[in-house]
TORLUMLO-880751 format. One record per residue (C-alpha): x, y, z; residue in three letters; residue number from 1. Coordinates in steps of 0.1 Angstrom, whole numbers. Layout:
NODE / u / v / w / residu / num
NODE / X / Y / Z / ALA / NUM
...
This chain:
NODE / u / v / w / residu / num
NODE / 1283 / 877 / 478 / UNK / 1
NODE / 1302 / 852 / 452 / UNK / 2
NODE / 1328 / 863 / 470 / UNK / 3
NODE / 1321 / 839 / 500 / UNK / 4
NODE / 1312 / 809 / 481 / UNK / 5
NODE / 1346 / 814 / 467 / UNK / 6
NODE / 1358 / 812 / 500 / UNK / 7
NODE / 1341 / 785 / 512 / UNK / 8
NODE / 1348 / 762 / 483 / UNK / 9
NODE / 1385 / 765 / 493 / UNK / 10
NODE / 1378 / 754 / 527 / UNK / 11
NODE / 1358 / 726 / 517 / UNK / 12
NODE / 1382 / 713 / 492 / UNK / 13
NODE / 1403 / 700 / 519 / UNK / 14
NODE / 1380 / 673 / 518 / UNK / 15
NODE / 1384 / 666 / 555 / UNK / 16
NODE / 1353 / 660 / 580 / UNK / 17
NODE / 1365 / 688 / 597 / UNK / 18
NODE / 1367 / 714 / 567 / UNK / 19
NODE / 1329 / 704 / 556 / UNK / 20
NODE / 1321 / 712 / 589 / UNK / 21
NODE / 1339 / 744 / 591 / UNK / 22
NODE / 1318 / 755 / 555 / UNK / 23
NODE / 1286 / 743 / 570 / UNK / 24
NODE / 1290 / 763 / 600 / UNK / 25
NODE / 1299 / 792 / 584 / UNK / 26
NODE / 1274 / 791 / 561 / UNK / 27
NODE / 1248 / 785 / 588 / UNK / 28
NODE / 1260 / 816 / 608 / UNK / 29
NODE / 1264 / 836 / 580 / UNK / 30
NODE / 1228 / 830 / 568 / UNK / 31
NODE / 1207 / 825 / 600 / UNK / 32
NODE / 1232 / 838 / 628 / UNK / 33
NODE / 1223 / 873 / 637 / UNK / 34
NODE / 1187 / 860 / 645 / UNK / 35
NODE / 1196 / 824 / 658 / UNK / 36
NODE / 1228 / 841 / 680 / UNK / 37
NODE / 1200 / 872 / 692 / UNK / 38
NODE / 1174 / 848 / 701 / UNK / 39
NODE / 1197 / 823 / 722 / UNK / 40
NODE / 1205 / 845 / 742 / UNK / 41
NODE / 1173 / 863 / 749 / UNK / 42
NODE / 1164 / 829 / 761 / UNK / 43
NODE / 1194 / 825 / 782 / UNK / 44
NODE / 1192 / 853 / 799 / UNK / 45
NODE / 1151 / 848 / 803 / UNK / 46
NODE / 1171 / 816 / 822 / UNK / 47
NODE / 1193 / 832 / 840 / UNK / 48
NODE / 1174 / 858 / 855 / UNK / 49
NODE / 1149 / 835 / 863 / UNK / 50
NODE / 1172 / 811 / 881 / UNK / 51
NODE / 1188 / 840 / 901 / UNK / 52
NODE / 1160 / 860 / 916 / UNK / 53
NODE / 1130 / 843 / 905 / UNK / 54
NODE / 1119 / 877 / 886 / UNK / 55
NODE / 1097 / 858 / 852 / UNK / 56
NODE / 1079 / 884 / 844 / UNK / 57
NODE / 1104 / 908 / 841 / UNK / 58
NODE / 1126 / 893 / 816 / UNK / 59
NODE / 1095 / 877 / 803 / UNK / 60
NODE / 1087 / 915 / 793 / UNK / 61
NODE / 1119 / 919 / 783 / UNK / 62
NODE / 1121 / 891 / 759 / UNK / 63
NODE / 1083 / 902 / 741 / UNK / 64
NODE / 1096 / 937 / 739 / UNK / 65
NODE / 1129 / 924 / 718 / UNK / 66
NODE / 1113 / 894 / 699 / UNK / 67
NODE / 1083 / 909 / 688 / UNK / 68
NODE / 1087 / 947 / 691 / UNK / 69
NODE / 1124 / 960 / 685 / UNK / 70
NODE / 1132 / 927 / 660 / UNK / 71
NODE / 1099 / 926 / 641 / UNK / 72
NODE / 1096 / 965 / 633 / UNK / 73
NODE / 1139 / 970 / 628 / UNK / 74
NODE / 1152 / 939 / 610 / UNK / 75
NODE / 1122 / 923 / 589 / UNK / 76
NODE / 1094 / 950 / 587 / UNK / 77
NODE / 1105 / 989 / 592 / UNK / 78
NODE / 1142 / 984 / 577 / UNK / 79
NODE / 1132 / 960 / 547 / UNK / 80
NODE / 1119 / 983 / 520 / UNK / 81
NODE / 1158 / 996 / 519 / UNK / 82
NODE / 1177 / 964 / 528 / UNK / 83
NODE / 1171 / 942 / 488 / UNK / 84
NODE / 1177 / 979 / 470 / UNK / 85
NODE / 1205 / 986 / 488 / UNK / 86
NODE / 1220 / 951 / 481 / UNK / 87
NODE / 1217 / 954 / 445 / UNK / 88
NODE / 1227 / 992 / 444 / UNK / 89
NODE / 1258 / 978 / 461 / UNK / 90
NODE / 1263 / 949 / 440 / UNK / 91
NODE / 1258 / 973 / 409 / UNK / 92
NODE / 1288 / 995 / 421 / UNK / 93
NODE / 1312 / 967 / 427 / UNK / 94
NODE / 1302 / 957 / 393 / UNK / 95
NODE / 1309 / 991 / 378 / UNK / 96
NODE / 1345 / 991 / 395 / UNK / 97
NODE / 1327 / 1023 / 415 / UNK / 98
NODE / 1333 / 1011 / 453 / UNK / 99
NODE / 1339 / 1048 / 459 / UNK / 100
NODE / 1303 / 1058 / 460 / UNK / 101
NODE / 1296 / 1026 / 487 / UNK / 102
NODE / 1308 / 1039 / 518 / UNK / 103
NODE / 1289 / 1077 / 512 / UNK / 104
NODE / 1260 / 1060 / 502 / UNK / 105
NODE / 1261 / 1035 / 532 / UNK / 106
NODE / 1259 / 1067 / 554 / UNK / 107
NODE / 1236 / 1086 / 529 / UNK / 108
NODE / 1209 / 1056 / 537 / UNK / 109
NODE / 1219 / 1050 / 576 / UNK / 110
NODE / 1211 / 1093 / 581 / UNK / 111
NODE / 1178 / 1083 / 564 / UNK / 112
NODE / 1171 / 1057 / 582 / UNK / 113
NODE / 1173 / 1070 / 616 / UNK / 114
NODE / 1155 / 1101 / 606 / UNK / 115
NODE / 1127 / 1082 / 590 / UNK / 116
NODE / 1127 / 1054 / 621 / UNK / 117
NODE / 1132 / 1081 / 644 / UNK / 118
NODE / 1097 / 1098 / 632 / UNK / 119
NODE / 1080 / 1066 / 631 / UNK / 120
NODE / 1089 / 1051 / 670 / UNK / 121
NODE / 1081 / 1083 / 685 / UNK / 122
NODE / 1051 / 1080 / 684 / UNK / 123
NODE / 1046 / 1042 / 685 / UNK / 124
NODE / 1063 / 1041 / 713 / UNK / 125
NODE / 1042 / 1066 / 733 / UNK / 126
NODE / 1014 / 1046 / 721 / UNK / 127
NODE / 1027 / 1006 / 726 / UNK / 128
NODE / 1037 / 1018 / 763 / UNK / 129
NODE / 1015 / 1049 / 775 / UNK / 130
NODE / 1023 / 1041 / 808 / UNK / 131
NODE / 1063 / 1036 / 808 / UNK / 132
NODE / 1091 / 1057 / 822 / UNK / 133
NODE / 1107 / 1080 / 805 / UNK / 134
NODE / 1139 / 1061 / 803 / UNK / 135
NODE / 1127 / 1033 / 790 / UNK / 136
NODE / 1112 / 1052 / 761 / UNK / 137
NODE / 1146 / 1064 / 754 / UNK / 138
NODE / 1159 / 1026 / 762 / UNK / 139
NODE / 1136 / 1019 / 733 / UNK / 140
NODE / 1137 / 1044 / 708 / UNK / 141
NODE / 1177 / 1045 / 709 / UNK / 142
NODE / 1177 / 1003 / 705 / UNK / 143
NODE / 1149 / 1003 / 677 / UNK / 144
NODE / 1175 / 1031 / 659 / UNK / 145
NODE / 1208 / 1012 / 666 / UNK / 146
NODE / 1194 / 979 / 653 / UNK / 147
NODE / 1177 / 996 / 620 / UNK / 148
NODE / 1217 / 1007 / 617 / UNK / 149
NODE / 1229 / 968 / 622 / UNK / 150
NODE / 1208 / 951 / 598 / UNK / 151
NODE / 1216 / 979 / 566 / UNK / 152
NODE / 1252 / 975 / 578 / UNK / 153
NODE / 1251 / 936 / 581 / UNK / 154
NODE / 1243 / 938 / 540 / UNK / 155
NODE / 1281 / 951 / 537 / UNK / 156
NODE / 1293 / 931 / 570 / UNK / 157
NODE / 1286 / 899 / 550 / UNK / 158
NODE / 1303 / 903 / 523 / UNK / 159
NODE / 1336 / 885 / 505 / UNK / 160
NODE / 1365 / 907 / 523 / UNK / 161
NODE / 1354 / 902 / 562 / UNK / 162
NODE / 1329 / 882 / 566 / UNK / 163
NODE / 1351 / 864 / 596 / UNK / 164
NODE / 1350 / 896 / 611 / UNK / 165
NODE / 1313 / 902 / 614 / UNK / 166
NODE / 1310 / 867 / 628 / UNK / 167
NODE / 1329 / 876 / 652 / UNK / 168
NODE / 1313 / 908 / 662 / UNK / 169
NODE / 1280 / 890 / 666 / UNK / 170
NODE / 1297 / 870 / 690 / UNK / 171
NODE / 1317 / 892 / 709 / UNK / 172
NODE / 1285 / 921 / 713 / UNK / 173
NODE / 1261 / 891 / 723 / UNK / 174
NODE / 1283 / 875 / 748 / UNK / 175
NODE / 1286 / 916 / 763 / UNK / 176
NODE / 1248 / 916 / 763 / UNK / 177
NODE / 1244 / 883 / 785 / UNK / 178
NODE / 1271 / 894 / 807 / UNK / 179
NODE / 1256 / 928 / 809 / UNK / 180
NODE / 1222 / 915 / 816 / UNK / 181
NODE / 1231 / 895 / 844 / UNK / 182
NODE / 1242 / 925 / 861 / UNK / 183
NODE / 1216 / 948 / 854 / UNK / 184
NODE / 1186 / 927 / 857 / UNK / 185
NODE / 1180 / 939 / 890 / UNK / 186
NODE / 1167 / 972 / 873 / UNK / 187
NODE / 1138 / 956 / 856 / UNK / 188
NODE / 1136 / 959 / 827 / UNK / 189
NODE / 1146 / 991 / 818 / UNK / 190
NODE / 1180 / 973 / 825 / UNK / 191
NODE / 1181 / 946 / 805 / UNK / 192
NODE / 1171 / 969 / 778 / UNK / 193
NODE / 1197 / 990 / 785 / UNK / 194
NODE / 1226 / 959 / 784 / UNK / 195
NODE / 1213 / 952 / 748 / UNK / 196
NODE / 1215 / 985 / 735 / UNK / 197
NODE / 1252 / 988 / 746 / UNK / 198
NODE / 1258 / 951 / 732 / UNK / 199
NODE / 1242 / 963 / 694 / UNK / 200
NODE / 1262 / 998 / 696 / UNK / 201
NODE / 1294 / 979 / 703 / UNK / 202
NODE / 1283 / 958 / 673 / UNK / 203
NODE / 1269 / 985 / 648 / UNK / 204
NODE / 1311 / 1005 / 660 / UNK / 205
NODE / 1324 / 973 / 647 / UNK / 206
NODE / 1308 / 964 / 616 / UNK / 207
NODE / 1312 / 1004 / 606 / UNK / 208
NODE / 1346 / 1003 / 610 / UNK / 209
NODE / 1351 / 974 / 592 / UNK / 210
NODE / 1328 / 988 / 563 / UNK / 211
NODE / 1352 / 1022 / 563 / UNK / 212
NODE / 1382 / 1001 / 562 / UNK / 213
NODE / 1372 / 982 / 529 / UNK / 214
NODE / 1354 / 1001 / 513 / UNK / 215
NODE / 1373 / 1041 / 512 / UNK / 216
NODE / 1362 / 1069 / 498 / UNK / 217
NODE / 1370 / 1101 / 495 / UNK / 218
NODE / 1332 / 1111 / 496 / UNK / 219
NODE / 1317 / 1115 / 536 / UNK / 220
NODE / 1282 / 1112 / 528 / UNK / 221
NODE / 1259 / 1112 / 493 / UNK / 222
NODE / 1227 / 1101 / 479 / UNK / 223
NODE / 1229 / 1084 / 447 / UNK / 224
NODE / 1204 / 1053 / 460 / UNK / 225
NODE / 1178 / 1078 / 466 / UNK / 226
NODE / 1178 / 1087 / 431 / UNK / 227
NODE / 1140 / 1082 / 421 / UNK / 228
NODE / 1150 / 1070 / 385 / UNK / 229
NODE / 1172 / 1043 / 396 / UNK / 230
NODE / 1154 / 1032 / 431 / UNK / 231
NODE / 1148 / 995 / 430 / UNK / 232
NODE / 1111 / 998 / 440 / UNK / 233
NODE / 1100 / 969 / 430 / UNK / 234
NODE / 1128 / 949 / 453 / UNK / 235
NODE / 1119 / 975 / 484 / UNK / 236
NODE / 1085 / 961 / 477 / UNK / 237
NODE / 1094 / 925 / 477 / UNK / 238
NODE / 1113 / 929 / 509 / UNK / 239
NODE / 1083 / 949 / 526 / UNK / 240
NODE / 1057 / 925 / 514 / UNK / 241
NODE / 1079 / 896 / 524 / UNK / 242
NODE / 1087 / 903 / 554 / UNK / 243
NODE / 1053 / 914 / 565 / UNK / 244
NODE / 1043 / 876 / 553 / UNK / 245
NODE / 1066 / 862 / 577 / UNK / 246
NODE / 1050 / 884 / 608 / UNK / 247
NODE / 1017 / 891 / 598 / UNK / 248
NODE / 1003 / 853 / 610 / UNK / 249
NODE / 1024 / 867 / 643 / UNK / 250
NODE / 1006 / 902 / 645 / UNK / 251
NODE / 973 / 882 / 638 / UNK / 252
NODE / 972 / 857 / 666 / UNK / 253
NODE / 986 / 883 / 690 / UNK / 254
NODE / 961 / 906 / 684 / UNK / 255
NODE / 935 / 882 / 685 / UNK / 256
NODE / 910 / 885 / 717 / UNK / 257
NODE / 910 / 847 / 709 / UNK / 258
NODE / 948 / 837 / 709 / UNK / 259
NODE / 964 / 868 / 723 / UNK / 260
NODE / 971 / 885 / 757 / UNK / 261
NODE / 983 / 916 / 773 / UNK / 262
NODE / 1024 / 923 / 785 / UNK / 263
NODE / 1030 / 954 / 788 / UNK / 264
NODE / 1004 / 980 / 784 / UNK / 265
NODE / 995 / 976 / 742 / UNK / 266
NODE / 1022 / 952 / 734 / UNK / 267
NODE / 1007 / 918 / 735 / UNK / 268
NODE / 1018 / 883 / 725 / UNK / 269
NODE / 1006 / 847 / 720 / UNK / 270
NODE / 1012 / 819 / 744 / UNK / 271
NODE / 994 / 793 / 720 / UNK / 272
NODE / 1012 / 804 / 690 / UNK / 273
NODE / 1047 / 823 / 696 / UNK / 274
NODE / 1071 / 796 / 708 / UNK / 275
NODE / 1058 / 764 / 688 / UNK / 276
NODE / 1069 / 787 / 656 / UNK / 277
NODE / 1099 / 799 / 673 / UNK / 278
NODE / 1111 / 764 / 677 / UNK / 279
NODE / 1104 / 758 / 642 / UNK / 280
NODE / 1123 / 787 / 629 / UNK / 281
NODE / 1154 / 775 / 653 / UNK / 282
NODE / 1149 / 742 / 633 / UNK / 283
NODE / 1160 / 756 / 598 / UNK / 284
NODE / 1193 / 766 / 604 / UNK / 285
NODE / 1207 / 728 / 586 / UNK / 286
NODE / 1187 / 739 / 554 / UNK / 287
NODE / 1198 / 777 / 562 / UNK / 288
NODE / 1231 / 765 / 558 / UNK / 289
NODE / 1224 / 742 / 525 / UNK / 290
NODE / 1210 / 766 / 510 / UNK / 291
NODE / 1235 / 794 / 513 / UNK / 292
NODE / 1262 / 771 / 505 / UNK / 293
NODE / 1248 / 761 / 472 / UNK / 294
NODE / 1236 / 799 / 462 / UNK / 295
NODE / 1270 / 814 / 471 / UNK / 296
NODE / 1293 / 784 / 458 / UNK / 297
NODE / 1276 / 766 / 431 / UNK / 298
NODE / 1247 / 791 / 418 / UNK / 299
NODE / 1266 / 823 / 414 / UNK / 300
NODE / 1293 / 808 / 397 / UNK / 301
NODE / 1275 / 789 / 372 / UNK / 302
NODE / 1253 / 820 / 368 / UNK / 303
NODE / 1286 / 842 / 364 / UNK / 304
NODE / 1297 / 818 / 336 / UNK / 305
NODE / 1266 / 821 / 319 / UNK / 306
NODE / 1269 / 859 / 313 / UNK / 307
NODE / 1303 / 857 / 306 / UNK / 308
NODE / 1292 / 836 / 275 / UNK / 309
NODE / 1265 / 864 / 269 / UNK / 310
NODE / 1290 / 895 / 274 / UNK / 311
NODE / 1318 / 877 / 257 / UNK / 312
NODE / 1297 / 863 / 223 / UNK / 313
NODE / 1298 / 830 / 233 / UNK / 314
NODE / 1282 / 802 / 206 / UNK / 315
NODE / 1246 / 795 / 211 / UNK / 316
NODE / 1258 / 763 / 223 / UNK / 317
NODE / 1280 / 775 / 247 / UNK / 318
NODE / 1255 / 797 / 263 / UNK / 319
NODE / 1228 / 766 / 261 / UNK / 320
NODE / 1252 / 744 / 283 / UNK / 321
NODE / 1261 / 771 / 308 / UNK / 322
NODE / 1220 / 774 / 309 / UNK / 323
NODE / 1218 / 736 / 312 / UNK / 324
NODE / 1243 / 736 / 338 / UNK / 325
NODE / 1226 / 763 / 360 / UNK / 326
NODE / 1192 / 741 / 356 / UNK / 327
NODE / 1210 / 716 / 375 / UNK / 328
NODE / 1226 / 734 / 397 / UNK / 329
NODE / 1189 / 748 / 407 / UNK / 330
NODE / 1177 / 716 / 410 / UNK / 331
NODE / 1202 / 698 / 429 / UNK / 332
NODE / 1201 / 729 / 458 / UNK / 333
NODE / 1167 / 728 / 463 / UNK / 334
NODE / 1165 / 689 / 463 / UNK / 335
NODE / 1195 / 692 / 487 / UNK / 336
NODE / 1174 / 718 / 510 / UNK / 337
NODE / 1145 / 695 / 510 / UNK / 338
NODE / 1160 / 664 / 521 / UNK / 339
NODE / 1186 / 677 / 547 / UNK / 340
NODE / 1159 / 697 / 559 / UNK / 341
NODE / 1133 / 665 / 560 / UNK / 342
NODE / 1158 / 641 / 576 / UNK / 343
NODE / 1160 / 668 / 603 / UNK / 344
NODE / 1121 / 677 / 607 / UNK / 345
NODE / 1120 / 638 / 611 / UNK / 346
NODE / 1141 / 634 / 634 / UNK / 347
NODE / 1127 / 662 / 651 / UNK / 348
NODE / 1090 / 645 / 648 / UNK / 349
NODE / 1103 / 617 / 663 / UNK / 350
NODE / 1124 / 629 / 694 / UNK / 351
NODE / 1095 / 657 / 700 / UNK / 352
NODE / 1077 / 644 / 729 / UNK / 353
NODE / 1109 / 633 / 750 / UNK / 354
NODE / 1120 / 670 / 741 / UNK / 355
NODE / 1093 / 689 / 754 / UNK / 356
NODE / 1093 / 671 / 781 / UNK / 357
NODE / 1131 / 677 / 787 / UNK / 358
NODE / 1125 / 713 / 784 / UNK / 359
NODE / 1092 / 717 / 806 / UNK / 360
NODE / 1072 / 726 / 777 / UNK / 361
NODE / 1030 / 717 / 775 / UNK / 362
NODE / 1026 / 686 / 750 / UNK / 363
NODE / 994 / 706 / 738 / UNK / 364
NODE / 1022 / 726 / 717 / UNK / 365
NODE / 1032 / 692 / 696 / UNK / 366
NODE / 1004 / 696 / 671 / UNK / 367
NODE / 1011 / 728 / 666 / UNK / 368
NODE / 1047 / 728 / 664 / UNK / 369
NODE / 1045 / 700 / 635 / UNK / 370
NODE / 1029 / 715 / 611 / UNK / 371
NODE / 1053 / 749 / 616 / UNK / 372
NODE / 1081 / 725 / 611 / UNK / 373
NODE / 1063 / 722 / 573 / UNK / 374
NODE / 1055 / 756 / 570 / UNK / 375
NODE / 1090 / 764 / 573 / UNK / 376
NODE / 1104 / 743 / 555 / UNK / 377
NODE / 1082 / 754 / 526 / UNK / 378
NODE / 1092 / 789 / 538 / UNK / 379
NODE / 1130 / 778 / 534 / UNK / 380
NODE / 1123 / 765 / 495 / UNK / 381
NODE / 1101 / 798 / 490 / UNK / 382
NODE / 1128 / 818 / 496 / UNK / 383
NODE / 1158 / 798 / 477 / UNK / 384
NODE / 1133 / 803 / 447 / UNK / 385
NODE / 1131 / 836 / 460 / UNK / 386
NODE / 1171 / 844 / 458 / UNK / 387
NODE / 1177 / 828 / 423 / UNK / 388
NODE / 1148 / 851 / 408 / UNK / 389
NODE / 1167 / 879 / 428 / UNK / 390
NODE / 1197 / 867 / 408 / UNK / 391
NODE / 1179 / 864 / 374 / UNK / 392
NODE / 1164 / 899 / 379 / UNK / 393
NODE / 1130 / 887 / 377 / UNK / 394
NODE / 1120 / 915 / 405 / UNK / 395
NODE / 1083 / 918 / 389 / UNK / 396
NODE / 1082 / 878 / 400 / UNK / 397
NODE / 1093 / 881 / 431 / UNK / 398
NODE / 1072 / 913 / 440 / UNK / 399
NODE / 1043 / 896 / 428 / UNK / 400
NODE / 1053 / 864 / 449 / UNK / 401
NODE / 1063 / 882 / 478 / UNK / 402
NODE / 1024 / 903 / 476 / UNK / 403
NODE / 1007 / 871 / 473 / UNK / 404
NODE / 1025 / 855 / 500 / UNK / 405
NODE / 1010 / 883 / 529 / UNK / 406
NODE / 979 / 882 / 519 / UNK / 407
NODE / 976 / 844 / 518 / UNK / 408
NODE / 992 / 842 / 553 / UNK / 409
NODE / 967 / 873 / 565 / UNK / 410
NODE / 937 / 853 / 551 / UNK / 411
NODE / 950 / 821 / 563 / UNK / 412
NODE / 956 / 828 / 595 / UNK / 413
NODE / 923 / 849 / 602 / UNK / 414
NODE / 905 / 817 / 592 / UNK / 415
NODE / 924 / 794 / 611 / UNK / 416
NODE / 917 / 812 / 643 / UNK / 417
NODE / 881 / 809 / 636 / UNK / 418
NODE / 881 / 775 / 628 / UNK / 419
NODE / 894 / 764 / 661 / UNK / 420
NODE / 926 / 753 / 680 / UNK / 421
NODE / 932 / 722 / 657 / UNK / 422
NODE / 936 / 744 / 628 / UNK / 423
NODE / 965 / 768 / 642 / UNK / 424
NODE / 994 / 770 / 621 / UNK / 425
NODE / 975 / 756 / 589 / UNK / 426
NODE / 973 / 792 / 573 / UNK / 427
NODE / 1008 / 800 / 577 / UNK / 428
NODE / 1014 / 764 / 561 / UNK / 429
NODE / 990 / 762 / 532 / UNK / 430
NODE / 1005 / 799 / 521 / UNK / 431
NODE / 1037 / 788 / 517 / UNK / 432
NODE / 1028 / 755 / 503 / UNK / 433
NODE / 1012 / 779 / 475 / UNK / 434
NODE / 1031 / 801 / 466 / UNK / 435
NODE / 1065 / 778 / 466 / UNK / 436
NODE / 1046 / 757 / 441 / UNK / 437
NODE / 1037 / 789 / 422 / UNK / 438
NODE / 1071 / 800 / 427 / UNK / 439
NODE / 1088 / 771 / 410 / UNK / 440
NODE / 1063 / 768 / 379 / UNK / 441
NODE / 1074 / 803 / 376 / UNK / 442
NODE / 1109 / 796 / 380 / UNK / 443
NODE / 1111 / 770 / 356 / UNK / 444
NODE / 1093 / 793 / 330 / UNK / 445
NODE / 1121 / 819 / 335 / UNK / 446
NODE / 1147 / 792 / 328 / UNK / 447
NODE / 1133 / 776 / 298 / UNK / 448
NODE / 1131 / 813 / 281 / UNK / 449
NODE / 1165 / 825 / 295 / UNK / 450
NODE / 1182 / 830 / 261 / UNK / 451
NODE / 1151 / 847 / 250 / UNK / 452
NODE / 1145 / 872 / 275 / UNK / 453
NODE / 1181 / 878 / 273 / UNK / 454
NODE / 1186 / 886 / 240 / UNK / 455
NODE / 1153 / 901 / 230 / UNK / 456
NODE / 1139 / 921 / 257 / UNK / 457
NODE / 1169 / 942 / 267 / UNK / 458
């Protein structure tokens, strides 16, 4: 990925207003698009729909069975214990000058994938909706599949050689799904299901072909990641884990006979708790984009230079100021994060009433909805902590982090729900407050023994 912080310090070199906000908005679509994009326009065509024939609780339905079903079990639950290994199996290859083996492997782990996924939603779909028709399990089925295939190929899609591309692609298969869904909505929802499967084939067609255009090989299909002596488990774990400490405060308050309700026959949501954090998730994207700027741009290339020094036999002093220099680098992201991200949470407190109000949204929600805004910014300077100890190699940290991080939220958010209304959202909150703290007295241990570790524990 150094790649595209290459890239994007050209662009912002021009020193122009316009190419800093061309960098920014790359990097915020690069980090937070697929999600951001997805979700948009769920809710725009939740508006449309609406508008048109009156029909909420169709595309209310609709929008539960994408938000909470297809995206919670494809991109951050089912497909995470492959997406961090495959990233640094990747990243090893490229490394090794061995981009051969990228393309086979790509389709080695996709043919998994879908065999694995396709064992697992069989039967959770006959279970989540007993009482559906048959087409809408095969609606369902074939979308949880194609998306499992999007995010694995969105690890390549991202990277330095076509990055512009996948943008794109996000854009041009979400703008088919809005169009599509307008003119299918008038077969329920087995056809608003049916426009957003066709929108994420057309996009999992063209980040594929991109992928076999850069990346050739003379191989069709192989499976060197599954190789049990080189699997990253401990990174399949930290993605798991992580990921399952996002949702779990989710899963807890839908579930809930307290906080959660019935949609569609087992699949149930949260009035109380699902859009308050969905707004504060939407309310990231400035740090999102801090944040990957400064990992891609300013962190990878001081962290390159470092190793260099290492690889090369640098002096001790050389390799001390490239460590010094990284230390600042560290800590001028995350202060960066922080304070974009604050300005904008207080702007945000301060416009928030008017703003509901604008968008026809219960002020009971305002309570609730700040303290998200802090849990996720914590959650965004967890997870910057996260990627430098990703880049350091300190998996055991991050497992360990990641671990502590679900069960935190789990307790949490059980005890929150028994302690009442006023105390929603603290659980998710407090974990994250935890375990960024931890994170970063960890993180600065790693630093201060860098040399060390480097030298003596190969």
């Amino acid at each position: 990925m150094a790649g595209i912080g290459f890239e994007l310090k050209k662009i912002l070199k021009k020193g122009t207003l316009s190419s800093m906000l061309e960098t920014y908005t790359i990097s915020a679509v690069l980090s937070s698009g697929p999600w951001v994009i997805s979700m948009i326009v769920m809710m725009a065509i939740g508006f449309v729909s609406f508008a048109i024939s009156g029909a909420q609780a169709q595309t209310s339905e609709f929008q539960s069975i994408v938000t909470y079903v297809l995206m919670l079990a494809s991109s951050l639950i089912f497909s995470s214990f492959f997406q961090l290994p495959f990233t640094r199996f990747v990243a090893d290859r490229i490394f090794e000058k061995k981009e051969y083996l990228v393309l086979p492997n790509f389709f080695g782990l996709i043919v998994v994938i879908f065999i694995i996924g396709a064992l697992f939603v069989i039967p959770f779909s006959l279970w989540l909706f007993y009482s559906q028709s048959n087409l809408f399990l095969i609606l369902f089925i074939s979308t949880f599949l194609t998306l499992n295939g999007v995010w694995i190929t969105n690890i390549l899609a991202t990277s330095l050689r076509f990055f512009k591309i996948t943008i794109i692609a996000y854009g041009v298969s979400y703008a088919l799904i809005f169009i599509l869904a307008v003119f299918f909505k008038e077969y329920s929802k087995e056809g608003l299901l049916f426009a957003f499967l066709l929108g994420n084939i057309l996009l999992f067609f063209i980040l594929v072909m991109a992928i076999i255009y850069h990346y050739p090989s003379a191989y069709l299909i192989r499976f060197d990641f599954f190789d049990k002596r080189s699997f990253y488990f401990k990174l399949g774990i930290t993605g798991l884990f992580y990921n399952l400490g996002i949702w779990i405060d989710k899963i807890i308050f839908w579930y809930s006979p307290i906080t959660g309700y019935f949609v569609v026959d087992n699949l149930r949501t949260s009035i109380v708790y699902d859009l308050p954090i969905f707004l504060a998730y939407l309310a990231i994207i400035p740090g999102m984009a801090v944040f990957f700027y400064r990992l891609e741009a300013d962190f990878s290339e001081n962290y390159d230079k470092f190793y260099d020094a290492v690889r090369e036999k640098g002096t001790l002093s050389q390799i001390r100021k490239e460590r010094y220099k990284m230390i600042d680098t560290i800590r001028l992201a995350l202060r960066e994060i922080l304070i974009v991200q604050g300005i904008f949470n207080l702007i945000l407190f301060m416009i928030s009433k008017p703003l509901f109000s604008l968008l026809n949204l219960p002020q009971l929600y305002l309570s609730l909805f700040y303290i998200d805004l802090i849990g996720t910014q914590l959650q965004l300077g967890f997870m910057s902590v996260l990627a430098i100890l990703f880049y350091l190699d300190r998996q055991r940290e991050a497992m360990v982090l990641s671990i502590l991080f679900f069960i935190l939220n789990a307790l949490g958010s059980y005890l929150s729900i028994l302690a009442g209304p006023f105390f929603f959202g603290y659980g998710f909150a407090l974990s994250l407050l935890i375990v960024f703290i931890i994170s970063l007295i960890w993180l600065g241990y790693t630093m201060r023994r860098l040399e060390y570790e480097t030298y003596m524990l190969q």
